[in-house]
C-alpha positions in Angstrom: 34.8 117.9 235.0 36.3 114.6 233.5 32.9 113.3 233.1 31.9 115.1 230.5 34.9 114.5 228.3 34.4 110.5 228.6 31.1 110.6 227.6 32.5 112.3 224.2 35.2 110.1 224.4 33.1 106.6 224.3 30.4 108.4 221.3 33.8 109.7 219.3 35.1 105.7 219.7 31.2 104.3 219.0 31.1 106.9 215.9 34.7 105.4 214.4 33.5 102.5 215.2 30.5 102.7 213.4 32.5 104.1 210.5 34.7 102.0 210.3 32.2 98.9 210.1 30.5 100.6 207.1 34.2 101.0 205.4 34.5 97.1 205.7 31.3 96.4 205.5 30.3 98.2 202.4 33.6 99.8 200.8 34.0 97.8 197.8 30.4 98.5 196.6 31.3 102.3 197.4 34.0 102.6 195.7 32.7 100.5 193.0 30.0 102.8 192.8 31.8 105.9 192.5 34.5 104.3 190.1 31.2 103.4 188.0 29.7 106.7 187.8 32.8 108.6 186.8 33.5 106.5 184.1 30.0 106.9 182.5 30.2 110.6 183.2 33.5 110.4 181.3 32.3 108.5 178.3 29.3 110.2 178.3 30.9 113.5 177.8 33.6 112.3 175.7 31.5 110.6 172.8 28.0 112.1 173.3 27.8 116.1 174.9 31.7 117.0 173.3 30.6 116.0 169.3 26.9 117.2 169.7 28.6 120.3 171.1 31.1 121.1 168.3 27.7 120.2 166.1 25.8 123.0 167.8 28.7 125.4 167.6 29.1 124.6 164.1 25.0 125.2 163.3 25.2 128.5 165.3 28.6 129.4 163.8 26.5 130.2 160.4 23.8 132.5 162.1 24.7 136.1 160.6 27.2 138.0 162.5 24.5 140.4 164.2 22.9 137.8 165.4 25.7 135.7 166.9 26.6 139.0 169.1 23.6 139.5 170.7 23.3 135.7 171.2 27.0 136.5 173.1 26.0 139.5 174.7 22.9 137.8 176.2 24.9 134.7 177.6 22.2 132.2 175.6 25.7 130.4 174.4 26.3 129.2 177.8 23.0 128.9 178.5 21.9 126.2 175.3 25.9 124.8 175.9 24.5 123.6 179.6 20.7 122.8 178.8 22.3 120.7 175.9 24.8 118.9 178.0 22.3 118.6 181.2 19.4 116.6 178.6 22.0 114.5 176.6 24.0 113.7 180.3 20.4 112.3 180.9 19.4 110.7 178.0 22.7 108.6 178.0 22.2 107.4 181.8 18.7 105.9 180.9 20.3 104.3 177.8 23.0 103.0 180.1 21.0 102.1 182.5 18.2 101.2 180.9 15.7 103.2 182.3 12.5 104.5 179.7 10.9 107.4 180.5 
């Protein structure tokens, strides 16, 4: 019966081992990565999708009142607030990154 559990034994050992090579091996580009992609999701919201945003509320904000209830009741607030921040999220990675498409 102890044969089974050495067998997991020696893949759980090869599996940290493994692991822990990639940690070493490639940790600083990880966490470089990571570090790199919050900050341009956090400049990209805070000086592109937040003023655009309070632009859009602003335009919608002087739609007659009938309209601007319905537009609430249907949940199309939420729904232009996301598309809007989904294609300007975009459009500022390719200028950050360069990309043209």
């Amino acid at each position: 019966m102890a044969l089974p559990l050495l067998a997991v034994g020696g893949v759980g050992a090869l599996i940290a081992t493994a692991v822990r090579w990639v940690l070493i091996a490639h940790g600083a580009a990880i966490v470089a990565r990571i570090l790199g992609t919050l900050g341009l999701a956090f400049v990209t919201y805070q000086y592109v999708v937040e003023p655009v945003l309070n632009q859009l509320k602003q335009a919608v904000s002087t739609l007659p009142a009938e309209v601007l209830v319905w537009i609430s009741a249907l949940g199309l607030d939420k729904v232009i607030s996301i598309l809007a921040s989904a294609y300007l999220i975009a459009a500022a990675r390719n200028v950050v990154l360069g990309k043209r498409e």
